[in-house]
ChimeraX commands (.cxc) that place a marker at each C-alpha (Angstrom):
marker #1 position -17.46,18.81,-20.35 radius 0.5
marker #1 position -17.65,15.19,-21.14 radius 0.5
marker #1 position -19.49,13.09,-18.35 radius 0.5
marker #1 position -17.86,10.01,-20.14 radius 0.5
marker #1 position -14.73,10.78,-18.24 radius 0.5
marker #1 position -16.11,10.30,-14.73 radius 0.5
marker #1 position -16.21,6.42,-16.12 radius 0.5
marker #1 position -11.96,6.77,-15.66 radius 0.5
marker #1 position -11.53,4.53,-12.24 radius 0.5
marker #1 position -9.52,6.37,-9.58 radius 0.5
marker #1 position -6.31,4.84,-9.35 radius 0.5
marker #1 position -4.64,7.17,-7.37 radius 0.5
marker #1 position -2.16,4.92,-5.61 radius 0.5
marker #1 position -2.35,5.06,-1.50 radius 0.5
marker #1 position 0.63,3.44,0.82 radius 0.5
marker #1 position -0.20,1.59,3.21 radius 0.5
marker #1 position 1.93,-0.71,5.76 radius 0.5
marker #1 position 0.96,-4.71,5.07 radius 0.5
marker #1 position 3.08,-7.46,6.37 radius 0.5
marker #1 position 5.89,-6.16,7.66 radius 0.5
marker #1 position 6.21,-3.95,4.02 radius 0.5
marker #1 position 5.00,-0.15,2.98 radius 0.5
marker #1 position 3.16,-0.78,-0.25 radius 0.5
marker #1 position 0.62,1.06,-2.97 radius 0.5
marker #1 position -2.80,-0.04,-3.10 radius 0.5
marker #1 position -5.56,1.45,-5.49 radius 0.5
marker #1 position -9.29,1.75,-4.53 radius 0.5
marker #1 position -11.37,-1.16,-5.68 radius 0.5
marker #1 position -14.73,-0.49,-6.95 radius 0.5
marker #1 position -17.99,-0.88,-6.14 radius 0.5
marker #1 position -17.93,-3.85,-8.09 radius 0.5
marker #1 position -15.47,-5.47,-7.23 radius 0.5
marker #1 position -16.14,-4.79,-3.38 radius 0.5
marker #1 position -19.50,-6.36,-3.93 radius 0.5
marker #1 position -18.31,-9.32,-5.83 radius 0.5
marker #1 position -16.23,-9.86,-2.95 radius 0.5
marker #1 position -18.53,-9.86,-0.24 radius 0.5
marker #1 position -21.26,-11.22,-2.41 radius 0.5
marker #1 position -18.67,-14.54,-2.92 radius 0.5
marker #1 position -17.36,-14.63,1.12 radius 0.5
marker #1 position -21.02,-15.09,1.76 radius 0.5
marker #1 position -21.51,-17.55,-0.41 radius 0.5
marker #1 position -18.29,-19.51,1.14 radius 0.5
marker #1 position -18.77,-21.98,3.94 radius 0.5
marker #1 position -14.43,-22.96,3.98 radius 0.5
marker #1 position -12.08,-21.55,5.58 radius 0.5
marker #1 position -9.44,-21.85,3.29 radius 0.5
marker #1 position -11.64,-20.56,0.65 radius 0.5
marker #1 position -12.39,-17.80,1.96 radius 0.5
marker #1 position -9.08,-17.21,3.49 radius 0.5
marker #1 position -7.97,-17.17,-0.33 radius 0.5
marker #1 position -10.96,-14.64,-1.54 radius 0.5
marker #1 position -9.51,-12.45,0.78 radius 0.5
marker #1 position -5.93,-12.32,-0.53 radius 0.5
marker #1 position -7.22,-12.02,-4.14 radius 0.5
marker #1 position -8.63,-9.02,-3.31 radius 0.5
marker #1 position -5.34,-7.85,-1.28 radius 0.5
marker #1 position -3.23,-8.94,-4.39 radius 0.5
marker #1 position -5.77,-7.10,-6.75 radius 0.5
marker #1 position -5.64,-4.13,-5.33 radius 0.5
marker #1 position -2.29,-3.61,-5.15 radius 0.5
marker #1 position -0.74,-1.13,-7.72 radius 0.5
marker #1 position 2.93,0.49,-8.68 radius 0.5
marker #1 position 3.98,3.68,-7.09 radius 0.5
marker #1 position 2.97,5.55,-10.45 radius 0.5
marker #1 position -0.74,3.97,-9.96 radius 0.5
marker #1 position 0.17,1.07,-12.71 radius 0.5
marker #1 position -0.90,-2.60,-12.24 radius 0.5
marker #1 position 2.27,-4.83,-11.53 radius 0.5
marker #1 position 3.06,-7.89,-13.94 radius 0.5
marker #1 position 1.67,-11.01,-12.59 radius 0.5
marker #1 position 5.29,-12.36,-11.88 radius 0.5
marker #1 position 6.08,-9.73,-9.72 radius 0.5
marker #1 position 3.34,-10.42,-7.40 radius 0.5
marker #1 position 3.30,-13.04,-4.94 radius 0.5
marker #1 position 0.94,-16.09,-5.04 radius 0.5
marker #1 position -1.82,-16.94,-2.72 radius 0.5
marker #1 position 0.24,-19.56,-1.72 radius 0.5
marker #1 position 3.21,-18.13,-1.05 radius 0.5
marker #1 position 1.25,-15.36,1.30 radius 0.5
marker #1 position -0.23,-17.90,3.09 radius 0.5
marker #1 position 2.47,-20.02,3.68 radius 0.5
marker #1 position 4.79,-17.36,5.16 radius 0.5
marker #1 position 2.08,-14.75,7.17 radius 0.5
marker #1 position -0.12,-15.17,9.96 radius 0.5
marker #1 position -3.79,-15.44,9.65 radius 0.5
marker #1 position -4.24,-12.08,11.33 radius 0.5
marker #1 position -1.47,-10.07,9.27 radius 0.5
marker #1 position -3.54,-11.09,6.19 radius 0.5
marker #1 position -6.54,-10.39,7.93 radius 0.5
marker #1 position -5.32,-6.81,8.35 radius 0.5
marker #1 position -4.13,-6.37,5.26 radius 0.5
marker #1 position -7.26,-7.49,3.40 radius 0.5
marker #1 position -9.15,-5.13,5.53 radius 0.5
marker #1 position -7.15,-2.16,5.09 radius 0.5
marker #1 position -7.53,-2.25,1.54 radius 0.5
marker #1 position -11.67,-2.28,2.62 radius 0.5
marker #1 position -11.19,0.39,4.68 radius 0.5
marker #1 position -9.18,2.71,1.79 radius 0.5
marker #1 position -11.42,1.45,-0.96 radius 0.5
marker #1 position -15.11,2.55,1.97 radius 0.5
marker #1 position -12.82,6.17,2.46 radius 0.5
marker #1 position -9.46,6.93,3.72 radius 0.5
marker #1 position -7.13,4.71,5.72 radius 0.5
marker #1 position -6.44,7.59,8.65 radius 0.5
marker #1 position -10.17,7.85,8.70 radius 0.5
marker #1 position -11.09,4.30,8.87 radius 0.5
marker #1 position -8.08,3.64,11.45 radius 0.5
marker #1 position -9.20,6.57,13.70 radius 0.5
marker #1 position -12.41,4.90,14.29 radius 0.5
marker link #1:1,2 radius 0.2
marker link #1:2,3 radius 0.2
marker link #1:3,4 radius 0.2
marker link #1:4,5 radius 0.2
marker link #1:5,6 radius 0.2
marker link #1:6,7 radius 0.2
marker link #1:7,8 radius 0.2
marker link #1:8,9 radius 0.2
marker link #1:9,10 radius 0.2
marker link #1:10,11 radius 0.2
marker link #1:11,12 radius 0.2
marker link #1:12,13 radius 0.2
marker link #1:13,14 radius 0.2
marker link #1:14,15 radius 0.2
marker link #1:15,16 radius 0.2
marker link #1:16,17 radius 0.2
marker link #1:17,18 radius 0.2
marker link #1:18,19 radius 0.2
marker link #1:19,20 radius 0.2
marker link #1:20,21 radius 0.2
marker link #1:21,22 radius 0.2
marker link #1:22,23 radius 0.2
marker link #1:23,24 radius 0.2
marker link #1:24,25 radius 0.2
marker link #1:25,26 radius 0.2
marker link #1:26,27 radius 0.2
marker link #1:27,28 radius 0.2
marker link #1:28,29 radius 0.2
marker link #1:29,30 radius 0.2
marker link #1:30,31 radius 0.2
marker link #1:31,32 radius 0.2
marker link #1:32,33 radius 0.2
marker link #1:33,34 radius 0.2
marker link #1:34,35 radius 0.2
marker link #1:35,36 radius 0.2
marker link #1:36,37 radius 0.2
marker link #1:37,38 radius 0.2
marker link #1:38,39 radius 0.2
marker link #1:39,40 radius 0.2
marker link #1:40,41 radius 0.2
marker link #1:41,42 radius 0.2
marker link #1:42,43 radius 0.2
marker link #1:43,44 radius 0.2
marker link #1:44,45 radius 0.2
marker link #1:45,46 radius 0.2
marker link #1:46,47 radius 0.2
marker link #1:47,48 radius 0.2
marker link #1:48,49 radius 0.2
marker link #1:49,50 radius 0.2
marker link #1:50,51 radius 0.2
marker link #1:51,52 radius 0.2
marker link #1:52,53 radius 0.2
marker link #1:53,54 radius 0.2
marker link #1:54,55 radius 0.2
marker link #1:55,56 radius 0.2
marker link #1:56,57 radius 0.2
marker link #1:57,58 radius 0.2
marker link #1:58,59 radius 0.2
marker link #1:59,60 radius 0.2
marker link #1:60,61 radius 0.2
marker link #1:61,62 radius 0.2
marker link #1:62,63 radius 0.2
marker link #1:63,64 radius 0.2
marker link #1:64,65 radius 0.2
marker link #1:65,66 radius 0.2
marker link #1:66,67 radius 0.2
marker link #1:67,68 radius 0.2
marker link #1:68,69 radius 0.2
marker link #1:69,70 radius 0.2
marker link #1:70,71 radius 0.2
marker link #1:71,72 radius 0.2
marker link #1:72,73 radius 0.2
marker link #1:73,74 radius 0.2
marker link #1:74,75 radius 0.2
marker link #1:75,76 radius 0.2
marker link #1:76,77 radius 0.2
marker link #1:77,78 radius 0.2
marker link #1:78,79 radius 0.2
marker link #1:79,80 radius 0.2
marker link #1:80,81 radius 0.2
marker link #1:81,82 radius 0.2
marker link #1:82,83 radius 0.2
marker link #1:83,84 radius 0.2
marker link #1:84,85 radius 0.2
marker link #1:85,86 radius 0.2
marker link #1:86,87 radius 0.2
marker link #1:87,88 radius 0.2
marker link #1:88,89 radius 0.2
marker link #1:89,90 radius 0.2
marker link #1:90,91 radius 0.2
marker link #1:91,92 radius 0.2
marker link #1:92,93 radius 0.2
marker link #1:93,94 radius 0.2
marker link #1:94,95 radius 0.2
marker link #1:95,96 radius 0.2
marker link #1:96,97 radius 0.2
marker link #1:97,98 radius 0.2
marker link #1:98,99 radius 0.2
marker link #1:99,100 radius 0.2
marker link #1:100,101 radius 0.2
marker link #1:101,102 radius 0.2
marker link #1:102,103 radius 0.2
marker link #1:103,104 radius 0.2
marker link #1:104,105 radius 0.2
marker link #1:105,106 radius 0.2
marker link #1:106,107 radius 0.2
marker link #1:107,108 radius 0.2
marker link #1:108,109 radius 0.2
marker link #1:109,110 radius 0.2
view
C-alpha cells in the first residue's frame, strides 16, 4: 500500500440546494476551513466578512464529475451579492461548513 495516496483530497462532489439552484460542492479541508475562520475572526467589517464568506461558497463549488469550474463560469462576489439576500448567502456559506464538518442530512437533522 502506499500511504502517499491518502494525501489525494476527497473531491467527491455533493449537491446541495443554494439560492434558489441544486449545485455540486466539494469538501474543503482542514485548511482551508481554518484559514477561513482564522480570517472572519480577524475581520471587524461587515462587508468583509460578508465577502470571506462567499469565497469560500465559490471555492467550494465543483462540476458534477468533481472538477473545478473555469473562473468565467463562476459568478463574482459581486454579482452574488448584488442579486441574493444576506440570509440566502448566509445559508449557503454554511451548508458548505456543514458538508465539509460531515454530511449535509446529518448536519441539517440537528
Amino acid at each position: 500500500m502506499n500511504y502517499k495516496s491518502l494525501l489525494k483530497p476527497n473531491s467527491a462532489p455533493t449537491e446541495i440546494p443554494a439560492l434558489g439552484q441544486k449545485v455540486f460542492v466539494r469538501r474543503l479541508s482542514s485548511t482551508e476551513l481554518d484559514d477561513y475562520l482564522k480570517a472572519i475572526d480577524r475581520e471587524t467589517d461587515n462587508d468583509k466578512l460578508n465577502v470571506l464568506g462567499i469565497e469560500l461558497f465559490l471555492g467550494a463549488l465543483v462540476n458534477e464529475d468533481g472538477s473545478k469550474p473555469k473562473k468565467t463560469d463562476l459568478p463574482t462576489v459581486a454579482e452574488l451579492l448584488a442579486v441574493h439576500a444576506p440570509g440566502d448567502l448566509k445559508e449557503a456559506v454554511m451548508d458548505v461548513q456543514r458538508n465539509s464538518y460531515g454530511t449535509l442530512e446529518t448536519a441539517r437533522k440537528n
